[in-house]
N, C-alpha and C positions, 0 to 999 in steps of 0.2 A: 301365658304365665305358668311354670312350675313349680309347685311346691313339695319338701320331701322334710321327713321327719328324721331324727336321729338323736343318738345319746354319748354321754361321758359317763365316765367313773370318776368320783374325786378322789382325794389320795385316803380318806377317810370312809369310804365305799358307800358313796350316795350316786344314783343313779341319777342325771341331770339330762332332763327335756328340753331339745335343742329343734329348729325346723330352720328351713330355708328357702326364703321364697326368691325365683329367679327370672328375668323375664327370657324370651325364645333365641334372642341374639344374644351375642358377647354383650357381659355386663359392663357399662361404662366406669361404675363403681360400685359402692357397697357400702349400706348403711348397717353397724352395728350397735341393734335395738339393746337397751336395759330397763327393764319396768319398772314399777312403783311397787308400792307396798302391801299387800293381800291380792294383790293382782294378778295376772299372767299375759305369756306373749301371743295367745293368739288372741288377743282385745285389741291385737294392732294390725287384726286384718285388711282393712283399708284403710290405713296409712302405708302398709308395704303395697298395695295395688296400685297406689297414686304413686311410688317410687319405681315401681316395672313400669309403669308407662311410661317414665321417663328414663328408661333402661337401666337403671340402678338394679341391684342387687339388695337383699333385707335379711339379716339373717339377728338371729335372736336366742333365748334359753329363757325356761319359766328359772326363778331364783332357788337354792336350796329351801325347802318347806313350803314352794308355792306350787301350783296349779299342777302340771305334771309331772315335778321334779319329786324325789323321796326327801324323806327330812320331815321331823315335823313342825306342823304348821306352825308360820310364823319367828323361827327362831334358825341361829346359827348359831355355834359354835364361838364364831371370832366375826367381827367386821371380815379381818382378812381373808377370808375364806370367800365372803361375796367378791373382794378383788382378786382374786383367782379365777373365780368365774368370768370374769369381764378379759384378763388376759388367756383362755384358754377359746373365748369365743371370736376373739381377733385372729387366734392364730386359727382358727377352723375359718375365718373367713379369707385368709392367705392360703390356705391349703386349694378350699375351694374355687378363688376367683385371683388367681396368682399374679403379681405386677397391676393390680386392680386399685386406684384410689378407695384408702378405706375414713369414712367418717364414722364418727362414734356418736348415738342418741340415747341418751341418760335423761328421763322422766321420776321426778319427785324422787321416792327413794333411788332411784334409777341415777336420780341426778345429784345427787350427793357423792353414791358410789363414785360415778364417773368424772365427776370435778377431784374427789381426790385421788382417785385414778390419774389422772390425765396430770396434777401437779407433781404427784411423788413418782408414779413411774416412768413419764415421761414415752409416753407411745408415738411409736412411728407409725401416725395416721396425719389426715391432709386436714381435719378439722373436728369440731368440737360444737355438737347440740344438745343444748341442758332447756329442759320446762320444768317451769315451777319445782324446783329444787328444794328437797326437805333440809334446809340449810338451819331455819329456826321455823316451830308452827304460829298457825296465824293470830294462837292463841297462848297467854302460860301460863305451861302447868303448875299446879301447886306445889309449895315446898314442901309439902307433906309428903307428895304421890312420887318429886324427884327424889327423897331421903329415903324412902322405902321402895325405890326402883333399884337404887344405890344397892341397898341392904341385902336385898333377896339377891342382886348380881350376883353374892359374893357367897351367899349360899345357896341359893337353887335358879341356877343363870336361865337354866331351862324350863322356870316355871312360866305357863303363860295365861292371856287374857283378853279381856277383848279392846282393842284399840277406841270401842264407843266414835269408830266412825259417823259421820252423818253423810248419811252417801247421795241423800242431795244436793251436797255440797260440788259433789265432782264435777257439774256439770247441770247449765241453764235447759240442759235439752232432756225434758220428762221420760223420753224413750230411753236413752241413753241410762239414765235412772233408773229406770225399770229392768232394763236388761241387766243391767249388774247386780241388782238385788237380786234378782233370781238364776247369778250364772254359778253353779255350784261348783265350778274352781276357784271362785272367790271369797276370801275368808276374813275375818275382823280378827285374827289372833296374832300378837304380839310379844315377844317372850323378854324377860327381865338384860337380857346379853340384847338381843336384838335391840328393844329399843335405847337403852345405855348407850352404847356402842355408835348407832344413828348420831345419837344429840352429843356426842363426844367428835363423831367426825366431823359435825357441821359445826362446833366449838372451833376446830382446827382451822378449820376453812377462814374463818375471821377474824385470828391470831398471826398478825402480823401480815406484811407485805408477799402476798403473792403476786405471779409472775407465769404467764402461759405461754409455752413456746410454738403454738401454733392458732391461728385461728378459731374464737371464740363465740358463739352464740346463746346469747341466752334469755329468753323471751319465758314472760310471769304476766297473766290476768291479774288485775287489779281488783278483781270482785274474789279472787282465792283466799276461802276462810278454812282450810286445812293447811296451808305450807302460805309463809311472810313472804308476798310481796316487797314488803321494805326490806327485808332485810337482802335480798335477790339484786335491788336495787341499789343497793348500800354494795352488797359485794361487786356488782358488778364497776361501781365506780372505786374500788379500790383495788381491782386486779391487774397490774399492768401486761402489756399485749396488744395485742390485733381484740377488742373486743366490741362485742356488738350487742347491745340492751335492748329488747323490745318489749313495750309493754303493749299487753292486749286490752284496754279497757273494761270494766268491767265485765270480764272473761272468769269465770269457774277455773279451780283446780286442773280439768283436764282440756287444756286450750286446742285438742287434737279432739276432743270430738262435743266441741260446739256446734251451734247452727252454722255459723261463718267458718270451721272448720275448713275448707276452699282455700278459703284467703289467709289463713295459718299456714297452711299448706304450700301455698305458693310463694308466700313470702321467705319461708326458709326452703325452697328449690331457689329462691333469684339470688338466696344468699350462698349458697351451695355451688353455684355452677360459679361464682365472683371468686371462686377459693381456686379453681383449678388453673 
C-alpha cells in the first residue's frame, strides 16, 4: 500500500488537506471518502486498508476548518463551498486513477453533503455510499437554540461553539472512544452558517420526491443517538432508484468502527462489486 499527501487552494484561499492511499497494482477502482463533522480523513485509516486489499483506491480531504485543512474550526462560508470540495476531490481522483470506476462515501455530515451532491449535481460515478447521514439528529433541538442559530446566521454567520457532542455516542467500542477524545484534530466546534446550512440541507433532502440516477447505499445503526435513524429510513423509502437500506442493529453513529466493523465492511464490498 501507498500512501501520499497533497493540497488545494479554494477559490477563496484556504489550503485544503487531501491524501491518497493506493494499493501496489492498477487500482480496480476508487472510493471517494467525505467525513463527518469535527472529524477528519485519516480516522479512516483502516477502512481504506480494507479497500487496498481489495485493490481499490481511497482518496479523501480533511473538510474546510477541519483536521488539516485551514479555515476555522467548525465553519464555512456557504454549504456550497463543502460541494466544491466534494467535486474538486473526484476530479483529483480522475486525474489520479484515469478510466477507473469511481464510488463516492459520504459519512454523517459527509453524508448529507454527498446525497445532495449526488441529487443536484448529478456525478458521473458508478455508485453511492452514505452512513448514518446527518439528514435530521436523533434528537430536537429547541426552538429557542433553532431561532437564535437563525438570528446570529444573519449577523455573525461565523460565530461559533460547541456542538455538546457526547462522544460516547459514536461508537459501542470504549477504544474507539477514547481515541477520539484524545485525537487533537478533532474538534466539538460548530459555527452559526455551518450548522444552519446542515439542517437546511437535510430540510431539502425530504422536500419532495427525489430520484438517484445511479446506484444507492445507505446503511444507519439503529442504536445512533447523534444523526435519526428514522429519518435515513424514511428517506431511503422515499428516494426512487436502484436503492439499497441497511440497517445495522443497534449499531452507534459510526457503523465503521464497531466491534463487527468486519461485517460492515464486507457487506458494502458485496454490494460494491454487484454495482460493476
Amino acid at each position: 500500500m501507498e500512501q501520499s499527501e497533497f493540497n488545494w487552494r479554494t477559490k477563496d484561499g484556504l489550503k485544503i488537506f487531501a491524501k491518497v492511499w493506493k494499493p501496489e497494482k492498477e487500482a480496480k477502482g476508487v472510493i471517494c471518502l467525505v467525513h463527518g463533522m469535527g472529524e477528519h480523513s485519516s480516522r479512516y485509516q483502516h477502512l481504506a486498508e480494507f479497500y487496498i486489499n481489495k485493490g481499490f483506491a481511497v482518496i479523501a480531504n480533511d473538510h474546510r476548518g477541519h483536521g488539516k485543512s485551514e479555515g476555522k474550526r467548525g465553519h464555512t462560508v456557504s454549504y456550497d463551498k463543502l460541494l466544491l470540495e466534494i467535486s474538486r476531490l473526484i476530479e483529483e481522483a480522475d486525474i489520479r486513477f484515469p478510466r477507473t470506476p469511481i464510488f463516492i462515501y459520504g459519512h454523517s455530515l459527509g453524508g448529507n453533503l454527498v446525497l445532495n451532491y449526488l441529487l443536484k449535481e448529478k456525478p458521473d460515478v458508478k455508485g453511492v455510499i452514505i452512513t448514518s447521514p446527518w439528514i435530521k439528529l436523533a434528537f430536537e433541538p429547541s426552538k429557542v437554540l433553532i431561532m437564535l442559530g437563525k438570528l446570529s446566521r444573519k449577523i455573525a454567520p461565523s460565530f461559533t461553539q460547541s456542538s455538546k457532542l457526547n462522544a460516547s455516542h459514536i461508537s459501542r467500542n470504549k477504544k474507539v472512544v477514547e481515541k477520539y477524545t484524545n485525537d487533537p484534530l478533532v474538534h466539538d466546534q460548530i459555527s452559526s452558517e455551518m450548522g444552519m446550512s446542515i439542517m437546511d440541507a437535510g430540510d431539502w433532502l425530504l422536500n419532495g420526491k427525489k430520484k438517484t440516477h445511479v446506484p444507492l447505499l445507505l446503511m444507519h445503526g439503529s442504536g445512533d443517538q447523534i444523526t435519526s435513524f428514522e429519518t435515513s429510513k424514511q428517506f431511503s423509502s422515499n428516494i426512487e432508484g436502484d436503492v439499497t437500506f441497511k440497517e445495522w442493529e443497534g449499531f452507534y453513529h459510526e457503523i465503521h468502527n464497531e466491534e463487527e466493523q468486519a461485517d460492515v465492511f464486507n457487506y458494502t464490498w458485496d454490494w460494491i462489486t454487484s454495482k460493476f
